[in-house]
Structure formats: C-alpha cells, structure tokens
N, C-alpha and C positions, 0 to 999 in steps of 0.2 A: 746875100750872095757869097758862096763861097769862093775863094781866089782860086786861079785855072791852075791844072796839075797841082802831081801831088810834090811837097817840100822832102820828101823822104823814100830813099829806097829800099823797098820792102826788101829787096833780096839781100840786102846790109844788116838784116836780122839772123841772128844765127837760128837753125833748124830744131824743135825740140829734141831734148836729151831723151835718153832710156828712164831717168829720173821723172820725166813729166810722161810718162802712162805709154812713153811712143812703141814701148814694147809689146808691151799687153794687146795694145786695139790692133797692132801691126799682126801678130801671135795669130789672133781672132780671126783676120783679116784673109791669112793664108792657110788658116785649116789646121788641125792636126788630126789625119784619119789615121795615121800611123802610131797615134800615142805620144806623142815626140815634138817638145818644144825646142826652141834654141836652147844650147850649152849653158847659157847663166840661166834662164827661165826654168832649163829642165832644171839643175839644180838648188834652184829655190824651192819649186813646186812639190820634190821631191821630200824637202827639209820641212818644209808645211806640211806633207800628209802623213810623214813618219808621224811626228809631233801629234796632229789629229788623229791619228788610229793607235798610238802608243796604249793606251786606257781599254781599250778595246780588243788591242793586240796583247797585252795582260790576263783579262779575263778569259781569255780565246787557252792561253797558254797552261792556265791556272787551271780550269776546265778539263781538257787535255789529260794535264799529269793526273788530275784524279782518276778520271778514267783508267787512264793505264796502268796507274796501280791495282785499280779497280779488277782487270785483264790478267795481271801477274800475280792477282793473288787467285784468280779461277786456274790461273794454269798449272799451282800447286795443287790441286786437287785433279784435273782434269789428267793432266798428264804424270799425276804422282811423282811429281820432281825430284824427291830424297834417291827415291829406287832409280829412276833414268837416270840420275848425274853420275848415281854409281858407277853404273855402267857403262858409263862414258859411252853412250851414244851421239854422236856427231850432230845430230840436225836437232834434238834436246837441246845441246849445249850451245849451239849456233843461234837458235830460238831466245833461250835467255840472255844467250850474248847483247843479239839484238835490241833486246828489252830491257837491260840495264843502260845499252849507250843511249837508245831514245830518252830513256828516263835519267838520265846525267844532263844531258843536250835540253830538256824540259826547265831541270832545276837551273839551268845555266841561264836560260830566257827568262823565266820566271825572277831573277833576281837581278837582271841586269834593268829590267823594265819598271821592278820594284823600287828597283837601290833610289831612284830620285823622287820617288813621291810621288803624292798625284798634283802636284802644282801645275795649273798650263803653263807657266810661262819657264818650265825649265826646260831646255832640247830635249830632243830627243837620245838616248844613247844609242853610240855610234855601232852600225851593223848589227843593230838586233834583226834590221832583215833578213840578213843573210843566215843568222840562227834559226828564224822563225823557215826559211825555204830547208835548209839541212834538216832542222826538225821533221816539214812533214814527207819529206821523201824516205828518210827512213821509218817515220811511222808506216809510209805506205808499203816499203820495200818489207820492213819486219812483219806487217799484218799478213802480206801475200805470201813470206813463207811459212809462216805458224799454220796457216789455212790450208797451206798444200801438206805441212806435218798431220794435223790434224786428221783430212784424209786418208794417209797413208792408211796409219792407222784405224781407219774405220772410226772414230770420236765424232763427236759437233762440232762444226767447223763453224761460222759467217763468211760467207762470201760477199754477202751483200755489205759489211763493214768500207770495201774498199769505195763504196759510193758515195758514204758517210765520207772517207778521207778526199772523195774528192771536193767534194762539198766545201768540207772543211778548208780545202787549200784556196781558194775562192775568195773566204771569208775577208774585209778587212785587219791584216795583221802586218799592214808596214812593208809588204810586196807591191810592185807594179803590176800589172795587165801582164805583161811577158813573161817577171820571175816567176807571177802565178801558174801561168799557162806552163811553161818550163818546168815548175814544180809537175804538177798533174802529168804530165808527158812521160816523165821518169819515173812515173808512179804505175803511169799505164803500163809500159815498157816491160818494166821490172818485173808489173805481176804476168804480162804475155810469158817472159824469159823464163820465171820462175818456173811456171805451170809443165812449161816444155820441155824442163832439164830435170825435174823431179817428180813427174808424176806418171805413170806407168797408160798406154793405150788405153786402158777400158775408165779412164777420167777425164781422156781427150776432148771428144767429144763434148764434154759438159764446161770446160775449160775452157773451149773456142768460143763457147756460147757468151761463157763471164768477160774473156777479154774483147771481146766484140762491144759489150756492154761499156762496159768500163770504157773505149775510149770514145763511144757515143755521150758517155756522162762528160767525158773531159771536153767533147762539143759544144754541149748544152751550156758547162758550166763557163764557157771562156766566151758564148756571144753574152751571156748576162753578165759576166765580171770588164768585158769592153766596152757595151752600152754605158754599164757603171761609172765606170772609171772615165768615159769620155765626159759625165755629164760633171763629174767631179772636177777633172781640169777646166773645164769653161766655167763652172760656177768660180772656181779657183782667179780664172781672169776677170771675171765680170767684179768679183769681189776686189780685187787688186784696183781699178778701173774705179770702182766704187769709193775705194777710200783717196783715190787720188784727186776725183773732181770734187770730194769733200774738203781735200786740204789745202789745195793748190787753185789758183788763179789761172782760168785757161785762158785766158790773151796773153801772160807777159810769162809764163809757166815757173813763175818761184810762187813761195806758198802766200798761203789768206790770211785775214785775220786771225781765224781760228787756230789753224797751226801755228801763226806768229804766238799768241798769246798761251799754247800750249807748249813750247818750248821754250817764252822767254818766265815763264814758270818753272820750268824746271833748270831752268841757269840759273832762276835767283836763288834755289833753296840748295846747288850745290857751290853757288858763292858765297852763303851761307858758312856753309861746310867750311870751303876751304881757303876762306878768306879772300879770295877774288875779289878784283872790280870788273864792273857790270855798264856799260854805257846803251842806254833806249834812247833812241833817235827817231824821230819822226820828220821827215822831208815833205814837202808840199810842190807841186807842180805850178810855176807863178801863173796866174792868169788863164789858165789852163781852159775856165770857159771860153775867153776870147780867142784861144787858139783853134779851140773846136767850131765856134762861127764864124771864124774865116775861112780854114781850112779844109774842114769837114771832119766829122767821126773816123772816117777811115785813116784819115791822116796823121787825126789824132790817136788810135791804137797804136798806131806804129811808133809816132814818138813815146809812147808809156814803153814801149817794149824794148826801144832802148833807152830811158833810161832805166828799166828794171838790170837789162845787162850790166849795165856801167856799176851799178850798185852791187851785183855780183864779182865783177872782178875786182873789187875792191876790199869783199870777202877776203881775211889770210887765216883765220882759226877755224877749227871743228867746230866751235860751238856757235861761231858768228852767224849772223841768219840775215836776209835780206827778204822782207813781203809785202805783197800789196792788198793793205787797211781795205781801200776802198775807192773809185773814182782815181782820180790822181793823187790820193795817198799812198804814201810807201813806210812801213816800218822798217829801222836796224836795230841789230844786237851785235854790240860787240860784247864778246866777253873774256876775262885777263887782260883789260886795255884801261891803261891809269888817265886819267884827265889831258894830259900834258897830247898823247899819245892819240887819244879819240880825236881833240879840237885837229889834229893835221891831218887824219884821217878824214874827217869832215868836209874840212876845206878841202881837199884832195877831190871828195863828190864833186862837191859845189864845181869848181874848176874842171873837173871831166866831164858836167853838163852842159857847160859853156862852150870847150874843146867839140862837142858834137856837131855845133854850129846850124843847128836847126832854125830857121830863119820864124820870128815871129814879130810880121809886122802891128800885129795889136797889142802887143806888150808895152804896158809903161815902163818897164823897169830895163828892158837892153830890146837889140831889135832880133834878140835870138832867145831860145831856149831857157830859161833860167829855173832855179828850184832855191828853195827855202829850208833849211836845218833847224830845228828845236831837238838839242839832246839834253838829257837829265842822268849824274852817277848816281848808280845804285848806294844808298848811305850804309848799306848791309844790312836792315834791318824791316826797313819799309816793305808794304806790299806791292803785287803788280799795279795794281790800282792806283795807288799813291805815286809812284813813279812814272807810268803814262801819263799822269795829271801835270805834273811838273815840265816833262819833256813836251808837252801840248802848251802850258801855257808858254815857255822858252821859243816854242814854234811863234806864237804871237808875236811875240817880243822882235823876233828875228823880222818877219814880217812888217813890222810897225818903224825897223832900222831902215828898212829901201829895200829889201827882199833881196835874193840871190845873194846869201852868205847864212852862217853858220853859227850860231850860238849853245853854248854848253854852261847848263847849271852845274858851281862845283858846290855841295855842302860841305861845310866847315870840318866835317866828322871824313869825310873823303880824301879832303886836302890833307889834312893831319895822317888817315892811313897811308894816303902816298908818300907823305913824306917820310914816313920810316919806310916806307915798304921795298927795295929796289925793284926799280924799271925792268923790265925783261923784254929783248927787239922783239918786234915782228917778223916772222918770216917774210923773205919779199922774193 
C-alpha cells in the first residue's frame, strides 16, 4: 500500500530549460510555414546549414568560374574584343566590365570557402552567403545584357542561359528560401529592365515572350527550393531532438550516462594537459526502493527531480557536470576543484538533500530524504575506468558508515599535487 497523497510538489520542480530539447519540440509544435524559427533557433540553424552546404557551395562556385571563363573567352572571338574596345563602344566595354567584376566576386567566394579546408568541423566563413547571392545576380544581370548586345548586333545570343541561372540560384550554396528567391527576382527584373531599355520594337515581341518565361522559372524554382528547405529545417529539429534524448535523461532533464562518461573523458585528458584536479562523485539515493513502495513511482520521479536540481545548483565551473547513471544514481564532475575544496562541496550536496525535507517514513537512516557520496581525485594519470571504480567503491564505504554523508578518496600523488599547487576560490 502506498501512503495517501503525494509528499512532493510537482509544481516546486522547475519547467525544462531550452537546454533540455524544450525549444526544438516547442519550434515543431508551432509550425514554421514561413521558414522562420525563433531568433536563437533561426541563428543556429542557419550556422548548421551554412557549414553543411559550405562543400557544396564550393564546387557550385568553382563550376561557375570555369564556365565563365569559359564565356569570356567565346566573347573574344564572337565579339572580336581587340577591334571593339578600340573603339570604345559603350555596351562592349560595359559587357566586359560586367564579366571581370563577376569573375573577381567568383575568385573571391572560391577562396574564402577554400581558405579553411574541407574539415567539417571547421565554421563556416563568415558571409560567404551574401558573396554567393551578389554573385549570382550579377551573373544574371551580366548574362541578360551580353544577350540583348549580342542581339543588337545580329550574333548568337542564349537566351535560354538565364534559366540555367535561375536553376543555379536554387542550388544549395549557403542561401536561405528568401535570399534565393530575392536572388532570382533581381535576376528576373533585370533581364524584364534590360530587354526594355535596349532593345529596339521589332525584339519586343520575342523579349515579352523570355521575360514571361523566366519569371514562370523563378516560380517553379522557389515552390521546389521551399518544399526543400522546409524538409531540411524539420529534419534539422528532429535531428537536434534526436541527439538530445540520446544524451539527456528525460525525467530529471541533466544528462546520462552516456554524455556523463563522454565529457568526463574529455576533462581527464585536458587535466592531463593542464594539470588540473578532477574529482568523480557518485551519489546514491538511500533507500530509494522503500521510498518508491511507500510512496509510489510518481512520487518517487519528483523526488529524483529534485534532487537532480539541487546537484545542479551546486554546479560553479564550465566544466562541472551533474548526471543521472541510472535509477537513483546521479554522477558529478568537478573539475579545477583540489581535495580540500570537493570534500565541502560534498557535504554541501549531502546537506541540501536533507534541507529539501522530503519526508521518508521507510528510511532507516533519518525520517527524510537522504543520499550517499563516494568521490575519487583524478591521480592525473588513471583512466575513466579506473577512477569510476574507486569513486564506486568510496560510495560503498560511505554507505557501510550510516549513509547520508560523503567520503572522498585522496591518492597520496594528489595530496602531494595539492600541496604545491595553490588553491584557487570558486565562484559563488
């Protein structure tokens, strides 16, 4: 029989953080038909897809410049460039103008996207978007006036290039939904403007027909670049969402084992480095079955939940971690915390579990709440393995004294680093 009502008020738990996924499912929850996350979401998601289309948006750029030299060197021949620049004809020289600053603004993206390698884990460089949308509006703007020169003159034009460029503006290259569309627009625009302001009535006609075209293509290409782009942000949260209930414990929402052991791996090897102490604690919940058959399961989450809180704000370093093993296991890491300094840290827990005053009449040990400490110093040298092993058997230890208090193994190699090493406060 469980005892009547609950010992705990759920509403005394605080609400999950943005840290525990509450953004993401919330994100999900309310839609984005507009493209458009929250302010911190958008600028993550934003920093994610640069970085994932960087590679991409490279070869896109790399591609490009070929071509267009490829272009500039037809229009030496096509347009006998030596004899027209002679002569200083206006829409020649406008022409090449055009096709040297695209092909400057090319080698400009093409090295800034180069300059860091292909490693994924280095950022993205900054505003290559906004190079890669300048790029292709004057590619569009420069294609649509070569094509009405080219006319003028009776030569071979493409017209059909500009559908190519819208294509192209589409592509994944580190643009959103909008700067794409926005690109294409300006593109459409340009070659409408263009046709109208330099091409003589009897090309009219055939000009309405292209810009008609063209912005049916900038149509086409912006419901498949929204479809796209929509499926990419939701895979984007689903993925976020996905690495969260991997790492994190969803009742008490600090992390698992898993993440416990993958960052207190990465403290030992940089207090390795830098000489640091390391203290791995392991806390046990006393009696913890006979709370849950008194009280019930439900009663019992809530007390885990606080004391997961209690152990977070107990937290004062970056690297400090707080998670829960398993059942009523909790791991800590302190790290830059000397012996002296963890053991009152400790006691501190132990006493703000007690302070919580959860009533536990099947407790041998008080007629409330209690928890158990086994910590172990990092000797500087040991592995994670070796170190959970010590700070486990110290839990026993603690355990086998009357439970509800705290025990810290110091190795002889710790005491001696502490004692040269000076103390340094905690923040409080």
């Amino acid at each position: 029989m469980h005892a009547p009502g609950p010992v705990i008020d759920a509403a005394a738990i605080a609400a999950p953080t943005p840290a525990q996924a509450g953004l993401y499912s919330e994100q999900r929850r309310k839609g984005f038909g507009w493209l458009r996350f929250s302010p911190s979401l958008e600028r993550e998601y934003r920093r994610h897809m640069r970085q994932d289309q960087r590679i991409s948006a490279l070869i896109c750029s790399a591609t490009a410049l070929a071509i267009w030299l490829g272009f500039m060197a037809l229009d030496l021949w096509r347009l006998d460039l030596p004899h027209e620049l002679a002569e200083r004809h206006y829409d020649v020289w406008i022409t090449v103008s055009l096709r040297l600053i695209v092909v400057a603004l090319l080698l400009l993206l093409v090295q800034r996207l180069a300059s860091r390698g292909l490693a994924a884990d280095k950022g993205p460089p900054r505003g290559y978007h906004w190079l890669s949308f300048l790029a292709l509006v004057l590619i569009g703007t420069s294609s649509a006036f070569s094509a009405n020169v080219m006319k003028l003159r009776d030569l071979a034009h493409a017209d059909m290039a500009q559908f190519v460029i819208i294509i192209a503006v589409f592509l994944p290259v580190g643009m959103t939904f909008r700067q794409s569309l926005g690109a294409a627009t300006l593109i459409a625009v340009a070659t409408a403007l263009l046709g109208c302001v330099m091409l003589d009535p009897s090309h009219m006609r055939e000009h309405i027909r292209l810009s008609t075209l063209v912005f049916f293509a900038v149509f086409v290409g912006a419901v498949g670049a929204y479809l796209r782009e929509y499926a990419q942000r939701d895979q984007f949260l689903l993925r976020r969402l996905l690495h969260h209930y991997a790492m994190f414990d969803a009742l008490t929402g600090i992390g698992n084992r898993r993440f416990f052991e993958q960052h207190a791996a990465t403290a030992l090897l940089q207090a390795q480095r830098e000489g640091a102490g390391v203290v791995l604690a392991i806390l046990d919940v006393d009696h913890f079955k006979k709370f849950n058959d008194r009280y019930g399961h439900q009663t019992g989450d809530l007390a885990l939940s606080l004391v997961a809180r209690s152990l977070k704000t107990g937290l004062r370093r970056p690297m400090d971690l707080a998670a829960r093993l398993g059942g009523e296991e909790f791991g800590l890491l302190l790290y830059g915390t000397g012996p002296e300094q963890a053991q009152v840290l400790l006691d501190g827990i132990v006493a703000a579990i007690v302070a919580l005053a959860i009533p536990h009449d099947a407790s041998a040990t008080a007629p409330h709440l209690t928890v158990s400490i086994g910590a172990a110093c990092f000797d500087g040298h040991e592995t994670l393995e070796s170190l959970y092993r010590r700070a486990d058997a110290v839990l026993y230890e603690s355990k086998a004294a009357g439970r509800n208090r705290a025990r810290l193994d110091w190795p002889r190699s710790v005491v001696a680093l502490a004692s040269r090493r000076p103390q340094t406060r905690r923040r409080r």
